[in-house]
NURO-651873 format. One line per 2 residues: for each residue x, y, z of C-alpha. Coordinates in pm, 1 decimal. Example, Ala and Ser with C-alpha at 12.3 -4.5 7.8 and 13.67 -1.06 7.14 Angstrom:
BEGIN
1230.0/-450.0/780.0 ~ 1367.0/-106.0/714.0
This chain:
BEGIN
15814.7/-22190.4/11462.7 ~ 15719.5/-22559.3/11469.3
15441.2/-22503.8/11222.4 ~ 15661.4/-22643.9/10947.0
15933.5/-22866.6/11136.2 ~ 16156.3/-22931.9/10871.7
16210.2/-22578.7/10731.7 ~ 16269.2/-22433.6/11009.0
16486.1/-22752.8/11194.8 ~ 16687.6/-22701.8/10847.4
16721.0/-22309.9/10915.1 ~ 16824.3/-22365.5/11222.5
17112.0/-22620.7/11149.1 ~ 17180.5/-22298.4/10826.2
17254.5/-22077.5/11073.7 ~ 17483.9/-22292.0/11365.4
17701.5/-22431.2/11028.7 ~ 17714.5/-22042.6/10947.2
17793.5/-21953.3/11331.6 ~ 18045.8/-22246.4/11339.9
18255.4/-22109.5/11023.1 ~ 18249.3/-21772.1/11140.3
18409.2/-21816.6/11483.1 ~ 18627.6/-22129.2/11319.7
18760.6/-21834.0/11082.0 ~ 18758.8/-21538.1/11342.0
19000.3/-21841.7/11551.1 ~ 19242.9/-21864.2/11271.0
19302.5/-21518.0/11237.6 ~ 19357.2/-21456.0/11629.2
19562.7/-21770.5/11621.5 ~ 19817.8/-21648.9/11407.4
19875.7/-21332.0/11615.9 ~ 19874.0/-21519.8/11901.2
20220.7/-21574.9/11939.4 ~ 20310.7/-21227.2/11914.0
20096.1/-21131.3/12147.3 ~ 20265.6/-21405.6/12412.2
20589.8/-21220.4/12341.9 ~ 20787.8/-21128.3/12639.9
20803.1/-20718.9/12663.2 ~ 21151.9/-20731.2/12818.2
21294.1/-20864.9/12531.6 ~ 21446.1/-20699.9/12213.3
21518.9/-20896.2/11831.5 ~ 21855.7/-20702.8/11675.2
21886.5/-20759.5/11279.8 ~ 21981.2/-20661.5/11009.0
21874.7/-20325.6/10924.2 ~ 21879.2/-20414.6/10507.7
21694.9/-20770.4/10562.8 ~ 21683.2/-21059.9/10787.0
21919.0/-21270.8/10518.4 ~ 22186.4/-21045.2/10603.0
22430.9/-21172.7/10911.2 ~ 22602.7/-20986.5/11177.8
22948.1/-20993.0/11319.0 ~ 22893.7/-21149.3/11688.4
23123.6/-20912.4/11801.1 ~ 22813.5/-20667.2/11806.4
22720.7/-20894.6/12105.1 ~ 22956.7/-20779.7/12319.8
22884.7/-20402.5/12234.8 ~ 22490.9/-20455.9/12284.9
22551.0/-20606.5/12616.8 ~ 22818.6/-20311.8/12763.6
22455.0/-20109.8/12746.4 ~ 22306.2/-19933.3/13040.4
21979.0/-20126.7/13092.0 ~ 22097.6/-20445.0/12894.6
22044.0/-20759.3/13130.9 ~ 22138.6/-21043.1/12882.4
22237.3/-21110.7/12532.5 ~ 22258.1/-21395.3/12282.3
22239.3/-21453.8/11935.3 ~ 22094.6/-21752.2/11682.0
22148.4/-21875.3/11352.8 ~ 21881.4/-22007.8/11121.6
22011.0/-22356.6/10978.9 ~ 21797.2/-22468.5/10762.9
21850.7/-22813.4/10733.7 ~ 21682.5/-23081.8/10574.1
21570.2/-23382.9/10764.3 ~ 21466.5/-23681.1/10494.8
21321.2/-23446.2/10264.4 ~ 21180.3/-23152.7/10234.1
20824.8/-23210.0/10368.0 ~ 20985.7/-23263.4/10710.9
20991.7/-22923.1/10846.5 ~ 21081.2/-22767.8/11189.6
21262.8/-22461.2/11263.3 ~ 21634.6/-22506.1/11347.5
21882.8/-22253.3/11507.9 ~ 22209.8/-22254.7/11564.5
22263.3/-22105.7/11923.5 ~ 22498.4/-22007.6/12191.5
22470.3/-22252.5/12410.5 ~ 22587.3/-22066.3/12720.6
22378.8/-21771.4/12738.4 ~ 22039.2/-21868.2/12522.6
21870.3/-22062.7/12760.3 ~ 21903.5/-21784.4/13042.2
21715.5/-21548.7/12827.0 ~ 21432.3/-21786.3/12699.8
21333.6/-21942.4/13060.7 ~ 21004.5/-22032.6/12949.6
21234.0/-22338.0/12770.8 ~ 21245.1/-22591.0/13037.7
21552.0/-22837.3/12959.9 ~ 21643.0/-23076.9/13270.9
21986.6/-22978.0/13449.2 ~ 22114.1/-23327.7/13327.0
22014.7/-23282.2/12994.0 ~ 22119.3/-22903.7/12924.4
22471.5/-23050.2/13081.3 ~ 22498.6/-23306.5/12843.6
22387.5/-23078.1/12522.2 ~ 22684.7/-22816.2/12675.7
22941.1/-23090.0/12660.4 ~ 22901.1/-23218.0/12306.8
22912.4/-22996.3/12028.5 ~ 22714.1/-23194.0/11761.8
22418.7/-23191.6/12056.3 ~ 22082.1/-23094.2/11996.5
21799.5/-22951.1/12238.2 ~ 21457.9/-23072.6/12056.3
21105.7/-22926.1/12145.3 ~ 20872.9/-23127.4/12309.6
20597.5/-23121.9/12030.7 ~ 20856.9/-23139.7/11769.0
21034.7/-23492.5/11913.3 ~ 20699.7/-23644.9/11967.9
20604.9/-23573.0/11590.1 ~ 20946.5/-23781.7/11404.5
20973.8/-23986.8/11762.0 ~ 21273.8/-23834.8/11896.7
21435.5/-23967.8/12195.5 ~ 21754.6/-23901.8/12395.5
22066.4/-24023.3/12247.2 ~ 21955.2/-24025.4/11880.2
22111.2/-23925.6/11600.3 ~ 21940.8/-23676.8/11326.8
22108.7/-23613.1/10952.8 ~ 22049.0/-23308.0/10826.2
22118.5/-23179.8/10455.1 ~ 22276.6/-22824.2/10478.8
22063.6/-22558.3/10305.9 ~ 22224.7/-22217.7/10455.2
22580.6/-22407.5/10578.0 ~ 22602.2/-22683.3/10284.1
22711.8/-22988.0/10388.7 ~ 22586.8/-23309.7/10539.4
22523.0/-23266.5/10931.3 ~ 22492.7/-23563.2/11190.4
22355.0/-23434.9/11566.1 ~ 22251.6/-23572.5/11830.7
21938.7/-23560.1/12069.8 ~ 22095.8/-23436.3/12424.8
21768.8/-23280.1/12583.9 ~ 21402.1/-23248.2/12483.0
21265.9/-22893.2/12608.0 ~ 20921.0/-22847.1/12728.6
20749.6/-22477.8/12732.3 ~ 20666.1/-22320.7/13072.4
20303.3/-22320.4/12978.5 ~ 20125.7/-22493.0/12688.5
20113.0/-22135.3/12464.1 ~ 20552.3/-22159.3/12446.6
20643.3/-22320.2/12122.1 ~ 20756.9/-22637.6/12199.4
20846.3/-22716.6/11816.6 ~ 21265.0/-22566.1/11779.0
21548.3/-22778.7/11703.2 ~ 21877.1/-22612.6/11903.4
22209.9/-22640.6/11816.3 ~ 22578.2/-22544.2/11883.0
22645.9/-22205.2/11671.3 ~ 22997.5/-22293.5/11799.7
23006.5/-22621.9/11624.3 ~ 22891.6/-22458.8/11324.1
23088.7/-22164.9/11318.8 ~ 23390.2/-22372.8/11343.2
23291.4/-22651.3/11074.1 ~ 23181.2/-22323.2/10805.3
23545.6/-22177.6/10821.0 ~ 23699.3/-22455.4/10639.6
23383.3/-22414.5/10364.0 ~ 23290.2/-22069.9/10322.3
23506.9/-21844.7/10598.8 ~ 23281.2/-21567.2/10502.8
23007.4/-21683.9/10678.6 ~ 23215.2/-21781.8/10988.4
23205.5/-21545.8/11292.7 ~ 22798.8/-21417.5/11219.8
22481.0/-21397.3/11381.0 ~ 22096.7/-21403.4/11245.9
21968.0/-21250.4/11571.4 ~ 22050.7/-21085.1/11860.4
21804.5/-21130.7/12174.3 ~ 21838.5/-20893.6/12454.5
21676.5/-20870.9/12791.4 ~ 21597.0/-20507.0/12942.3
21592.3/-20448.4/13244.1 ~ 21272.0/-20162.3/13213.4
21056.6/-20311.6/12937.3 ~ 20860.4/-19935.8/12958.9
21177.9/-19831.3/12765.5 ~ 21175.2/-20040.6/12498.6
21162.3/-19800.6/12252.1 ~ 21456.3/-19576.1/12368.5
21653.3/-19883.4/12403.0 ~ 21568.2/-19996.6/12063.3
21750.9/-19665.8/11951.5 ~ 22056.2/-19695.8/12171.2
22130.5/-20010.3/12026.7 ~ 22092.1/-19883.9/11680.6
22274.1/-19599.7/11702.2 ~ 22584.7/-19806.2/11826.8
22598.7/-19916.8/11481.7 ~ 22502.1/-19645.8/11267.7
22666.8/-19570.5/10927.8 ~ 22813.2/-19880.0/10991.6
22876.2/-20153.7/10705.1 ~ 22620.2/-20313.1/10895.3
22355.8/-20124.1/11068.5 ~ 22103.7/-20281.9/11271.2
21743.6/-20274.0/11319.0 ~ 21609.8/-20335.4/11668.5
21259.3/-20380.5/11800.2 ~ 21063.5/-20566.7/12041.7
20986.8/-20952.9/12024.7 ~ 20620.9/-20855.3/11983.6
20702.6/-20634.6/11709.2 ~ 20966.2/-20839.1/11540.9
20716.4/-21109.5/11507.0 ~ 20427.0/-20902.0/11408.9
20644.2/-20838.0/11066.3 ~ 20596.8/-21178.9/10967.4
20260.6/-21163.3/11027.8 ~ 20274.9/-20895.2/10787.8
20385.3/-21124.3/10546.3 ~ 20052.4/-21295.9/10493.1
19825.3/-21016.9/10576.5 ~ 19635.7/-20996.8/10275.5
19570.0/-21369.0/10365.8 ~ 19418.4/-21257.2/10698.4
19225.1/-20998.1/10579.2 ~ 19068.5/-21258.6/10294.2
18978.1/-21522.9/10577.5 ~ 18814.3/-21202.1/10790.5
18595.5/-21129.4/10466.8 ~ 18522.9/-21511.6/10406.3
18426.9/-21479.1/10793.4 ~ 18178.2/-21168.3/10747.4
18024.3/-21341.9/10396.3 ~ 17924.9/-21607.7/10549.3
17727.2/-21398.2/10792.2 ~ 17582.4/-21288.5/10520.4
17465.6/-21574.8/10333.1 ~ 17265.9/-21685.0/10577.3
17104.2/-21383.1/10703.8 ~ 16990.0/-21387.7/10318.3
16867.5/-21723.2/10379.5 ~ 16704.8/-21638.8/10722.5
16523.9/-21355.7/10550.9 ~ 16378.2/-21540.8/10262.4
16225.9/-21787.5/10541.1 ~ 16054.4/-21572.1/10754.5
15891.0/-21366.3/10440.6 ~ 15755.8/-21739.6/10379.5
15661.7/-21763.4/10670.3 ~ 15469.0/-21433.3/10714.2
15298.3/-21439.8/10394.0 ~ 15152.3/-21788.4/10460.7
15008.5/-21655.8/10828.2 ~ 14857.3/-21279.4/10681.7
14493.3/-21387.2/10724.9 ~ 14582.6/-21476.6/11092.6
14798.0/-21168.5/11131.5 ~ 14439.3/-20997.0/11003.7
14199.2/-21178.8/11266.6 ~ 14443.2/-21096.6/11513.1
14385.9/-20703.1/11438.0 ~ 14013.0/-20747.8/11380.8
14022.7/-20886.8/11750.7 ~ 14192.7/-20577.7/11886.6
14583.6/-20697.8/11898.3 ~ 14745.6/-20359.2/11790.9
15011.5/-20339.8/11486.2 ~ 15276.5/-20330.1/11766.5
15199.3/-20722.1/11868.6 ~ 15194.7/-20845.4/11503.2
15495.6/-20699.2/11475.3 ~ 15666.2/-20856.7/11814.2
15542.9/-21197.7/11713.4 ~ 15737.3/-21149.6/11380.1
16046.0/-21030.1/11528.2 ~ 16021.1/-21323.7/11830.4
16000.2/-21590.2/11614.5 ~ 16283.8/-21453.1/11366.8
16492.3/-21402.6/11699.9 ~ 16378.6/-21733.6/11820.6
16525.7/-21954.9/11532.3 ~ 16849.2/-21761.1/11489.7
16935.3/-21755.8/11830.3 ~ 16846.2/-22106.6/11891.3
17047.5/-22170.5/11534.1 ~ 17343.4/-21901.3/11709.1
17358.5/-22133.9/12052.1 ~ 17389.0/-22468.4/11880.5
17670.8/-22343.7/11670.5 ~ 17851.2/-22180.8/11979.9
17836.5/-22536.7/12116.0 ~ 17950.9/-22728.8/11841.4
18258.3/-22444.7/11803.4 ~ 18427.0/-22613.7/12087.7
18468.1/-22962.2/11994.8 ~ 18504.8/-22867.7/11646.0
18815.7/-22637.0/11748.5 ~ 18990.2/-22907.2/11933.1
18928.3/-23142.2/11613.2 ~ 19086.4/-22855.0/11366.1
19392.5/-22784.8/11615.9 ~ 19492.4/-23131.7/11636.8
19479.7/-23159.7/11244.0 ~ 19721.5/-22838.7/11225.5
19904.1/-22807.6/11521.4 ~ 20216.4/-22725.0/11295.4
20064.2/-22415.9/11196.5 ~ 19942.5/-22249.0/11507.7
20170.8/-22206.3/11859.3 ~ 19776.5/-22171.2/12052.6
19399.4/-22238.5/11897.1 ~ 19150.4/-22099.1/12118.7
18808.2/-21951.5/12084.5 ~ 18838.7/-21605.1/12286.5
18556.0/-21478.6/12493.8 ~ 18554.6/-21179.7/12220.4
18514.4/-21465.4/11949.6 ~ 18175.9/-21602.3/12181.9
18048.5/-21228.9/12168.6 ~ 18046.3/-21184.3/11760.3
17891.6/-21545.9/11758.2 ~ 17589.9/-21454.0/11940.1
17636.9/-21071.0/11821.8 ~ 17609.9/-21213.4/11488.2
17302.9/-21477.8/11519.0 ~ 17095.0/-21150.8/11724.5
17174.7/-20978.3/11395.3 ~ 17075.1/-21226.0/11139.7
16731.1/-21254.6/11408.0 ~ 16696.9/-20907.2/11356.4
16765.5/-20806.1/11027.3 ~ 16559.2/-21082.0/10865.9
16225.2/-20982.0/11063.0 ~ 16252.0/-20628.5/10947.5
16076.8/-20673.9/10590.6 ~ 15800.8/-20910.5/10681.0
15728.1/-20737.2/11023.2 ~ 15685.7/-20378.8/10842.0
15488.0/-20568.5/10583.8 ~ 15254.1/-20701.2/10839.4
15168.2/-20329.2/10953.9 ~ 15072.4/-20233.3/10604.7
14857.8/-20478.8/10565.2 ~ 14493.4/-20362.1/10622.7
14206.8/-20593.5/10803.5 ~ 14058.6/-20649.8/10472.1
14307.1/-20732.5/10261.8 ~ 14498.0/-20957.4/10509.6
14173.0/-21185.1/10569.2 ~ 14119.2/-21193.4/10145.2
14498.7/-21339.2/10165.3 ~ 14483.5/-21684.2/9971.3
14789.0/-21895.9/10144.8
């Protein structure tokens, strides 16, 4: 391995760059599922059955919750305000303020705070990640250009919410749908009494599915029928939205892979064709085809595994570096234990499939010809 240092030092750092992209790529894609696979399985997303920029009356509310089964309901708004301009984004919903928070309790909003948001309709409830990012603090104000309800808005920073755990999205900006509601009648009345969403908690998650229908069915051949289906599921169909994205990051992933097993392969043929007169005197001493062949396949193994290691290593720090440079794109960044698998997985492989042609070539090489070899 160490007879030439620098090709094989330089192979190495090849394959841990290679090893480093691939599980760097592999992380986005699990990152951007991640959040639907967080989802809680009690909990059921009501819409629109023709598209999600279609409201609902809120007296459908009332109807979900008289449901056998049905623990809780509320319903949201999207906003869609502007706050400066448009590259400051965070997602805003308007909300009921007296039954949202008992069906998200992974939001954790002082007593004292959530109070003081209740009291005042132009109150806001910020997340945690989202207030540290424009340096929000308790008592101040945020303007916000209407996009969906036109208008110029003026709130005001009640309560800061912090996730149960640090995989909760911490990045929502909550306000009154009351306050809202009441404001749009004057402007455009036929947007007044609606909901976005309805969120309901079941009290069997295993029937999900049946409850999905009952709900449905309450308001089909409707003017508005619904479409109901789990968190997981509702969130999965935005996923769905850049899919084709996904699956050309998974590809980038796999080329990568192999690139470098290309490059791996051209360096041990090098390698092998310089060493054929002392693959030769090792035969004429007795060493069978068989331990040619294993010294071939051991050093190829050798290099991409040490190459595989050193980029498992460096994956970690260089993880943390890429999350905190886009933590307003992913809700969780972390390299899964499946992710560590295909790493190695994938450095064995390279090991492996780059010995094959110069270790089979060593075999057909007789005694003769190998110690005529000119290197």
């Amino acid at each position: 391995m160490w007879r030439h240092r620098l090709r094989t030092g330089l192979t190495i750092a090849g394959i841990a760059v290679a090893i480093v992209s691939f599980g760097l790529l592999r992380t986005v894609v699990d990152s951007w599922y991640a959040g639907a696979e967080l989802s809680s399985s009690g909990r059921l997303i009501t819409r629109s059955e023709a598209s999600l920029s279609f409201s609902l009356p809120v007296t459908y509310g009332e109807r979900i919750r008289r449901l056998p089964g049905v623990t809780g309901v509320t319903w949201a708004n999207w906003f869609g305000g502007i706050y400066i301009n448009d590259k400051n984004f965070f997602p805003q919903f308007a909300i009921d303020d007296s039954s949202y928070f008992k069906l998200y309790p992974e939001f954790i909003v002082p007593a004292d705070q959530l109070s003081a948001f209740q009291s005042d309709r132009r109150g806001v409830i910020v997340g945690r990640k989202t207030a540290n990012k424009y340096h929000f603090k308790i008592g101040d104000t945020v303007p916000l250009i209407g996009t969906v309800y036109p208008g110029n808005w003026v709130f005001t920073v009640r309560g800061i919410y912090t996730g149960a755990d640090d995989k909760v999205d911490e990045s929502q900006f909550l306000l009154h749908w009351n306050y809202v509601n009441e404001t749009i009648k004057t402007v455009l009345p036929s947007m007044a009494d609606r909901g976005s969403l309805f969120i309901s908690n079941i009290s069997n998650p295993a029937q999900a599915a049946t409850m999905s229908a009952s709900i449905d069915s309450l308001f089909r051949n409707s003017l508005a029928e619904t479409r109901t289906e789990t968190q997981k599921a509702f969130q999965l169909g935005f996923i769905a939205m850049v899919d084709t994205v996904l699956v050309a990051i998974q590809t980038v992933a796999y080329v990568v892979i192999l690139i470098i097993m290309a490059v791996m392969a051209n360096t041990m043929a090098m390698a092998a064709r310089e060493r054929m007169r002392e693959y030769a005197t090792l035969k004429a001493l007795g060493f069978g085809d068989a331990f040619v062949f294993m010294l071939i396949l051991g050093e190829s193994l050798s290099i991409a595994v040490a190459g595989g290691v050193l980029g498992i290593v460096l994956t970690f720090p260089l993880s943390r570096a890429f999350f905190s440079a886009t933590r307003d794109l992913f809700l969780v960044f972390e390299v899964t234990s499946f992710t560590l698998m295909q790493q190695l997985g994938s450095a064995v492989f390279i090991g492996l499939i780059a010995a094959i042609a110069p270790a089979f070539n060593s075999r057909r090489i007789s005694i003769v010809d190998g110690l005529r070899a000119v290197t």
